[in-house]
C-alpha positions as CSV (number, residue, x, y, z in Angstrom):
1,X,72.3,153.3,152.5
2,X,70.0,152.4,149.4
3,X,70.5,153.5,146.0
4,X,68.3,156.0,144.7
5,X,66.3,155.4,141.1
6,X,65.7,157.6,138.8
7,X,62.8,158.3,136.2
8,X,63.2,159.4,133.0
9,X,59.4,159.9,131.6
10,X,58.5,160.8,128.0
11,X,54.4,161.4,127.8
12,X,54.6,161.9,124.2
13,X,57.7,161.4,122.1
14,X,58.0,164.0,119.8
15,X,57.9,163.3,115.9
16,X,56.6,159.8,115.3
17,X,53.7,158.8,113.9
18,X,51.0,158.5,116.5
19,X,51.2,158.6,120.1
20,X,53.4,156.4,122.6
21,X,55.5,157.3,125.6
22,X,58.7,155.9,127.3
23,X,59.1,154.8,130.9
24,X,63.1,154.6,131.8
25,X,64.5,154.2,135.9
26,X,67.9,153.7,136.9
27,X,70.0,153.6,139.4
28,X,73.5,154.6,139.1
29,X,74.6,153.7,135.6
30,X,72.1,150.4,135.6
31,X,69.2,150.5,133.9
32,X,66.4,149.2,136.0
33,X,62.8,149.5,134.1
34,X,62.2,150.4,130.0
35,X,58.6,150.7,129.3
36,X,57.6,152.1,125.8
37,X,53.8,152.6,126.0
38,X,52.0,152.3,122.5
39,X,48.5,152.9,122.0
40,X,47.6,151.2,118.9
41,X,43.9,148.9,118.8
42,X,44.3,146.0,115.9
43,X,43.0,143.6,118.2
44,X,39.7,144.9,118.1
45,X,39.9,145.1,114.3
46,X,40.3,141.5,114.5
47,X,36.7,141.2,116.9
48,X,35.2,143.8,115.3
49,X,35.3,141.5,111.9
50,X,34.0,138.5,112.8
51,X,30.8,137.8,111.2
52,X,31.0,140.0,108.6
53,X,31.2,138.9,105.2
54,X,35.0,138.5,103.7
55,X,34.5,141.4,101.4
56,X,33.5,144.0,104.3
57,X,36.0,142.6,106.6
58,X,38.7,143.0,103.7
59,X,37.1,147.2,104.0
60,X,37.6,147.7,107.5
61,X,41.1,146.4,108.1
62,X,42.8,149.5,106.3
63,X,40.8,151.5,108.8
64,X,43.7,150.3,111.2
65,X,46.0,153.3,110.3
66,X,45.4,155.8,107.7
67,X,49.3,156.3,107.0
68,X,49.6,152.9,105.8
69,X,46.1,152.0,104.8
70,X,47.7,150.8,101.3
71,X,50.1,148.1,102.8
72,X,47.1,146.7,105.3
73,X,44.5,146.6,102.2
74,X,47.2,144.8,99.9
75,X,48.0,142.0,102.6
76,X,44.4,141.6,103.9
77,X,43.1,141.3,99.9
78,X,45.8,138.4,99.5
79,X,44.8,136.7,102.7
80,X,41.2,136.7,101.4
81,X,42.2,135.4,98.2
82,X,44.6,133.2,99.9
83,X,41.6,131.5,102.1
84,X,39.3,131.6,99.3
85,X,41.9,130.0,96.4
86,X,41.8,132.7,94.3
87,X,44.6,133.6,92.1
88,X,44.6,137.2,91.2
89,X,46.4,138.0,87.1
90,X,49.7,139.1,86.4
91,X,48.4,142.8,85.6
92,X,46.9,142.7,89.4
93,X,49.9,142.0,91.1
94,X,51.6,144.9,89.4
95,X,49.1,147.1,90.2
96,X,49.3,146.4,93.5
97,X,52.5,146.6,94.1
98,X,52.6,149.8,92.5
99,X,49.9,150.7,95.1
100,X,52.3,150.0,97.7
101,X,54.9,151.6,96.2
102,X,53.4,154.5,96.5
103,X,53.1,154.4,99.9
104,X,56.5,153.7,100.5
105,X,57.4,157.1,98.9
106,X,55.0,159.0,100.8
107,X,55.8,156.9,104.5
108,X,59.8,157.2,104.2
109,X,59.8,160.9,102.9
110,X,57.2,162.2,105.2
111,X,59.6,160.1,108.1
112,X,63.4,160.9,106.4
113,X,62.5,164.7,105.8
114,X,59.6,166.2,108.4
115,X,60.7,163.7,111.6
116,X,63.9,162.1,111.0
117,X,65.8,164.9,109.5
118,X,65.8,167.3,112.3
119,X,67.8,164.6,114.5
120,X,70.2,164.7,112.3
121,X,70.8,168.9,111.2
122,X,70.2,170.0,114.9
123,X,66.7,171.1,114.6
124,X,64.0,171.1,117.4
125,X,61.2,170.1,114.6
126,X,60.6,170.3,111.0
127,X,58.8,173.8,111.3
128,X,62.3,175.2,112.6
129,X,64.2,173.6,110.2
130,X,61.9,174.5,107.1
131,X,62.5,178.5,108.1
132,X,66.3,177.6,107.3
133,X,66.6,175.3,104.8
134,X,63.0,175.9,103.2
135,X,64.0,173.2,99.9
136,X,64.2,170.2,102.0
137,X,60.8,170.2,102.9
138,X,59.7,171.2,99.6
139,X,61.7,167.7,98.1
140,X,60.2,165.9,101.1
141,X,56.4,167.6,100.2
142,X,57.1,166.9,96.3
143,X,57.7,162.8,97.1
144,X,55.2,162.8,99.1
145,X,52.9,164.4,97.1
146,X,53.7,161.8,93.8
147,X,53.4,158.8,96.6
148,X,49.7,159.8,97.7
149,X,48.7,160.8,93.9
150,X,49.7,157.2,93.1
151,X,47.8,155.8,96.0
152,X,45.0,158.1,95.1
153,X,45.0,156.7,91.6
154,X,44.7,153.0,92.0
155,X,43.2,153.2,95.1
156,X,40.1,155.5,94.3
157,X,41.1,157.7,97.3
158,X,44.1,159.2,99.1
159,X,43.6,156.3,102.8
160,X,41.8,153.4,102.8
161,X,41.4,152.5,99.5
162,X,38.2,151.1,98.5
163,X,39.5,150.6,95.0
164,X,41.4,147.3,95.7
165,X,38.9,144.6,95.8
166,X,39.4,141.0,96.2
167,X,40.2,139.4,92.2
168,X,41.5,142.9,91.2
169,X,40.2,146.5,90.5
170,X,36.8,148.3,90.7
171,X,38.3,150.6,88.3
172,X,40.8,150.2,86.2
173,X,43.7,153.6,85.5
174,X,44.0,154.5,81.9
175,X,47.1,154.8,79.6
176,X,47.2,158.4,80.0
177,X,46.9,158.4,83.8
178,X,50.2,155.8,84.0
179,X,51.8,158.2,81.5
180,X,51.5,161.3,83.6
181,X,52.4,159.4,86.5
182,X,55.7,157.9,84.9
183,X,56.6,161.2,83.9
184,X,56.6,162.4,87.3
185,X,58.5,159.8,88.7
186,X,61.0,160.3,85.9
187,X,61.5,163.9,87.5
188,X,61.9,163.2,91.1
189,X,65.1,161.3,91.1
190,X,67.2,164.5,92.7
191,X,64.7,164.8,95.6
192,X,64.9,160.8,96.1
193,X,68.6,161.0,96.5
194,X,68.2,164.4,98.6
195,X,67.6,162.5,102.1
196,X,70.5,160.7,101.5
197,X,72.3,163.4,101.1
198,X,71.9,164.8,104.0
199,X,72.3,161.9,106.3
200,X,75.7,160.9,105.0
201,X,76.8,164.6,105.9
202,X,76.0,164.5,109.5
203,X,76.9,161.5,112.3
204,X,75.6,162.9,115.3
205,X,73.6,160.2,116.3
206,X,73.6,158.3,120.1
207,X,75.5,154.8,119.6
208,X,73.2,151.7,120.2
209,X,74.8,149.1,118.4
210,X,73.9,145.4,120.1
211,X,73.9,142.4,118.2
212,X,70.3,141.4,117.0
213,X,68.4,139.6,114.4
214,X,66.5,140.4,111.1
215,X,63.5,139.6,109.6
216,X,61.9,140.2,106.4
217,X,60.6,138.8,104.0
218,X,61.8,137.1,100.9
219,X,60.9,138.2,97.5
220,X,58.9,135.9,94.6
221,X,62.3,136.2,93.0
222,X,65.6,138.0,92.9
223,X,64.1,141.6,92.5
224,X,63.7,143.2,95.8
225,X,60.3,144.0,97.0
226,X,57.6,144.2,99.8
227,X,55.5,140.8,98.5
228,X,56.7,137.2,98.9
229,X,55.6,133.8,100.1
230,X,58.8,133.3,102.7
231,X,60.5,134.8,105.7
232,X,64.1,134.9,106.1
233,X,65.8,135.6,109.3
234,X,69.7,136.4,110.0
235,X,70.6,133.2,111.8
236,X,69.9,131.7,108.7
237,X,66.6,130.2,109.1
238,X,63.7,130.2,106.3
239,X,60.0,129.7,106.6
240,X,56.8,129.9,104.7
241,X,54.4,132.6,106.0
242,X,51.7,130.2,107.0
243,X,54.1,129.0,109.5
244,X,54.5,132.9,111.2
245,X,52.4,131.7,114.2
246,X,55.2,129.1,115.1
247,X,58.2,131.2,115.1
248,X,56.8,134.5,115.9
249,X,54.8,134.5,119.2
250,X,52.7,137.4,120.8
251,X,52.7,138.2,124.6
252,X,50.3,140.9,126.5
253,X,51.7,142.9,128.6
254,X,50.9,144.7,131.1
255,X,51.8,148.9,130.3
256,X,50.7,148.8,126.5
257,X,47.6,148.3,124.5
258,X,50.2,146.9,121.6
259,X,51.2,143.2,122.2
260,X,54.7,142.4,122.3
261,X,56.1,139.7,119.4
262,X,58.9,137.2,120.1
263,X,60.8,135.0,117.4
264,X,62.1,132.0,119.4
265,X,61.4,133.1,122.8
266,X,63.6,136.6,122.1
267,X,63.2,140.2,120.9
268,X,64.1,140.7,116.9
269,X,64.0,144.0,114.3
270,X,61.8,144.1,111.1
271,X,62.4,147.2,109.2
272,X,64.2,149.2,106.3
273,X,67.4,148.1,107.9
274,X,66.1,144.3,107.9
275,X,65.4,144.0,103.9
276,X,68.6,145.9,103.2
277,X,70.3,143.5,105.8
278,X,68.9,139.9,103.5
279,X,68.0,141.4,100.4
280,X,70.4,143.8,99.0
281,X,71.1,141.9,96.4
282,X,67.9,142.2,94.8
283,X,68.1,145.7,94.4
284,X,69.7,147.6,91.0
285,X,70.9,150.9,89.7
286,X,71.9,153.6,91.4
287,X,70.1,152.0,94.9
288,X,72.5,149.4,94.7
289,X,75.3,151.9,94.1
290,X,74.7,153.6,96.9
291,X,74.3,150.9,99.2
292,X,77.1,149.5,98.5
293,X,79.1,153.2,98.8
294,X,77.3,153.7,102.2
295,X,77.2,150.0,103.2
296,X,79.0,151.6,106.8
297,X,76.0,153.7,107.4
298,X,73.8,150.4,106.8
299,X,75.2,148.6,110.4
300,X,72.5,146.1,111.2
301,X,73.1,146.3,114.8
302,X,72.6,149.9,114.7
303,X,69.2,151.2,114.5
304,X,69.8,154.3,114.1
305,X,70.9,152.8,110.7
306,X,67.3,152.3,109.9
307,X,67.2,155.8,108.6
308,X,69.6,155.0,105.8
309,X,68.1,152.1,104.9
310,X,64.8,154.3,104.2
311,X,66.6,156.4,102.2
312,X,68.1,153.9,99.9
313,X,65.1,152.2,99.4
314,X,63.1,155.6,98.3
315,X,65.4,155.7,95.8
316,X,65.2,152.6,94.6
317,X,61.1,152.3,94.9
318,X,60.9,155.6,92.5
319,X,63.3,153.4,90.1
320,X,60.6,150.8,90.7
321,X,58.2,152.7,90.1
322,X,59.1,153.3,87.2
323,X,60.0,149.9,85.8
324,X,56.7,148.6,87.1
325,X,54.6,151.8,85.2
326,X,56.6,151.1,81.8
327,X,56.0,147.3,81.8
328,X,52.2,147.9,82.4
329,X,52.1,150.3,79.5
330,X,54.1,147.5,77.2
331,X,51.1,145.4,77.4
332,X,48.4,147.6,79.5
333,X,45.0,145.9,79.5
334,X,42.5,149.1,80.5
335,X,39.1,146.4,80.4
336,X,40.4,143.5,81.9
337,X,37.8,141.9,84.5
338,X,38.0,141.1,88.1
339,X,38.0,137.7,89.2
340,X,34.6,137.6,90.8
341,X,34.8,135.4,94.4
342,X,33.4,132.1,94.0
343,X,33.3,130.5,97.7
344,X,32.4,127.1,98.1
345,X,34.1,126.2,101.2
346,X,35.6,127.3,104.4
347,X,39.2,128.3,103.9
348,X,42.0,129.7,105.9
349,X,44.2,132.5,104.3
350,X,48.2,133.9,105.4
351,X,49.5,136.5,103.6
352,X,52.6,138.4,105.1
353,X,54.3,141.6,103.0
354,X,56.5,144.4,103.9
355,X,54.6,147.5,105.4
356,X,57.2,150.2,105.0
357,X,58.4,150.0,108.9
358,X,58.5,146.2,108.7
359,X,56.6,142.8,108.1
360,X,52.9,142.8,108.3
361,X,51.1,139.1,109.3
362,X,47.0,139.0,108.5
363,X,45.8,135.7,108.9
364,X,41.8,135.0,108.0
365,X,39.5,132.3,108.6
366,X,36.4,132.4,106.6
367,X,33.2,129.6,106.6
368,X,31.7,128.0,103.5
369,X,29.5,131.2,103.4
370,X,32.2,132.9,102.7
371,X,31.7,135.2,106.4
372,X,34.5,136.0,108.6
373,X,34.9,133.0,111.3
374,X,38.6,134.4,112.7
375,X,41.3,137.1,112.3
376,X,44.9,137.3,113.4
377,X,46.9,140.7,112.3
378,X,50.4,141.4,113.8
379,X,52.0,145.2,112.5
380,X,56.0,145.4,112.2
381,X,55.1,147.9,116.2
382,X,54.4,145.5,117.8
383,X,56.7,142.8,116.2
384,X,59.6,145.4,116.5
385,X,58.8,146.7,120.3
386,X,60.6,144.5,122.7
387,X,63.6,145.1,121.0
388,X,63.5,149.1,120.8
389,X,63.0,148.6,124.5
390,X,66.1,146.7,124.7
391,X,67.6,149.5,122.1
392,X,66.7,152.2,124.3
393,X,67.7,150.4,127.7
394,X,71.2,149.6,126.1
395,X,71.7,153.4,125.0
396,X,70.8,154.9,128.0
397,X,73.2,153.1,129.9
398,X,75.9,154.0,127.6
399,X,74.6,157.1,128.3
400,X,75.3,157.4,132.2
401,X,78.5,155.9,131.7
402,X,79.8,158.4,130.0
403,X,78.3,160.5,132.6
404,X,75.1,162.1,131.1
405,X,72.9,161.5,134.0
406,X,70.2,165.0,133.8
407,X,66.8,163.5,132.6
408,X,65.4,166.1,130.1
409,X,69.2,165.9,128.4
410,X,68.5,161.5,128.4
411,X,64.9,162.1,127.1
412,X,65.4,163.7,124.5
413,X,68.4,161.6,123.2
414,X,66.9,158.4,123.5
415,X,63.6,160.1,121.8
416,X,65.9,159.5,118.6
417,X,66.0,156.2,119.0
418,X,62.5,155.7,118.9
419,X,62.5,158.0,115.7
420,X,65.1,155.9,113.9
421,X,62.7,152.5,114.1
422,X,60.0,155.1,112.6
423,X,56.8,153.0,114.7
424,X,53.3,153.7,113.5
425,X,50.5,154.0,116.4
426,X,47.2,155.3,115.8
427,X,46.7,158.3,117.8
428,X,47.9,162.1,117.3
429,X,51.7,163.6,117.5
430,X,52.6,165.7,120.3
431,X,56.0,167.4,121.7
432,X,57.7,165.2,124.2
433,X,56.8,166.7,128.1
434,X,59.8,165.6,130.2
435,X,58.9,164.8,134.4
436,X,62.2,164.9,136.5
């Protein structure tokens, strides 16, 4: 007599950013197919900008996802400058990453208190939790709020900041501006910490540890950050981000627009988790001291320890923040120029930083006319995809084992591991609808 498989089909999972869907069979307690199905379009990003000149293309690219429009203009700006040989100042770079900064805040609380959350206190969404415990998503509204106004600042607008421009600003922030903004930050450290709070408290959570490796990325230097010039994985191995192509590899396949990424042939996690996993040490203050009091809710082979990581590190980008706005204001240059682009021959430019959910890889090839000849982007989805299927196909098998075998009761507790790796895709959220 033959075994009988059965489905367990997610058309939209509930409470992630954009739209994807999970196909799961099995057959007894084995796990026989894990499909997630992401619908996310960089690829034609990448078309779309070929033959346009290096300043549009460096316009469009943010256009890839609104809620993280900051980290794609950042990287594509220092692939530009990258191909071109430009070297951006000192006052730039801090700009910039206070740019980014502020979309950390806004990304991780908008994920930690409106999706995440709810996991976590037993609530169907954040509308149902809100009518109980109304103050969590007013601290989780009030950092996101300060993380878009920062955005909105240096950017010009709230998405797809037009503001950042290859060599530096269109328009430079005034004193007065960083000043209002640093006092904000300086009175939203209870709300940072609040997230924290609240996942420390509660440890109902489906087990999916499996050993796995980490990338991220390696600061300039021993503060911990989202920009560098080097990747760091694990198992111990170091390379320059030009070199991304060799170790990280892309694969189409065939039940998702998003390409799968491999590092050495085998499925790996970029994240929250990831930094906190190589770079601890870089981070100070009261971050630190928490990570290190929490450091068992930081397990890097669990990922539904992601969620912790995100929480440490809001605290520690408001701290950033903070340091950042203060050292601009020490020596604040309100006229300084941007570095016109000069192009006088073709070029190829790498740049790799940390999007909030994980590294982000633009690589662009320009001509001597300075136009758009090639572009390559990879977003920490589709790098971090093969192994949340493997994280779901694990978990649901521990799952059946202990005897939990009714497919609406699976769906909706492998829905928060999906949550936990917090993956961007480019459509619109919907509640999860279950097929038996």
């Amino acid at each position: 007599m033959s075994k009988v498989s059965y489905p367990i089909s997610v058309d939209h999972i509930a409470r992630i950013e954009g739209k994807a869907g999970i196909e799961i069979s099995f057959t007894g307690t084995k796990v026989d197919v894990v499909h997630v199905n992401v619908f996310e379009g960089p690829r034609y990003f990448e078309a779309i900008t070929v033959g346009k000149p290096l300043e549009d293309a460096v316009a469009v690219y943010p256009r890839i996802c609104s809620f993280c429009s900051a980290a794609h203009k950042v990287t594509a700006v220092q692939a530009a400058e990258a191909a071109i040989g430009l070297q951006p100042t000192e006052q730039t770079r801090k700009l910039r990453e206070l740019l980014y900064i502020g979309d950390y805040i806004e990304s991780h609380a908008l994920h930690l208190f409106l999706l995440a959350l709810p996991d976590f206190l037993g609530y169907h969404d954040a509308f149902t939790l809100g009518k109980d415990h109304p103050s969590i998503i007013e601290s989780g509204m009030i950092l996101k709020d300060i993380g878009a106004d920062i955005q909105t600042l240096l950017g010009s607008r709230y998405i797809h900041q037009e503001n950042v421009l290859i060599g530096g600003y269109g328009k430079l922030p005034s004193k007065e501006q960083l000043e209002s903004i640093l006092k904000r930050l300086k009175g939203i450290h209870n709300q940072a910490e609040e997230a924290l709070e609240h996942l420390v408290s509660f440890r109902n959570w489906p087990e999916a540890d499996g050993d796995r490796v980490h990338l991220a990325l390696q600061p300039f230097d021993a503060t911990y950050s989202m920009l560098g010039n080097q990747v760091s994985a694990s198992d111990g191995e170091t390379f320059k981000v030009d070199a991304y192509k060799v170790r990280i590899t892309e694969q189409v396949v065939s039940h998702s627009f998003a390409k799968h990424s491999m590092y050495k042939g085998k499925p790996f996690m970029t994240c929250a988790l990831s930094r906190l996993t190589l770079f601890r040490s870089g981070m100070d203050g009261r971050a630190r001291e928490l990570a290190e009091m929490y450091e068992s809710h930081l397990d890097p082979n669990n990922p539904m320890s992601n969620n912790f990581a995100q929480a440490i590190e809001l605290i520690y980008f408001v701290h950033r923040a903070e340091n950042i706005v203060e050292q601009l204001l020490a020596d604040f240059k309100p006229y300084e120029k941007r570095i016109r682009p000069k192009i006088a021959q073709a070029g190829t430019g790498v740049s790799i930083s940390e999007a909030p959910r994980g590294l982000l890889a633009y690589t662009i090839r320009v001509d001597k006319n300075g136009v758009v000849k090639a572009a390559d982007i990879i977003t920490p989805t589709a790098m971090f995809l093969p192994m949340l299927e493997d994280d779901l196909r694990r978990t649901t098998e521990a799952f059946l084992q202990q005897g939990v075998k009714d497919p609406k009761v699976l769906a909706e507790k492998i829905q928060t591991i999906v949550r936990a790796y917090d993956p961007c895709v480019s459509c619109s959220v919907h509640l999860a609808e279950v097929k038996d």
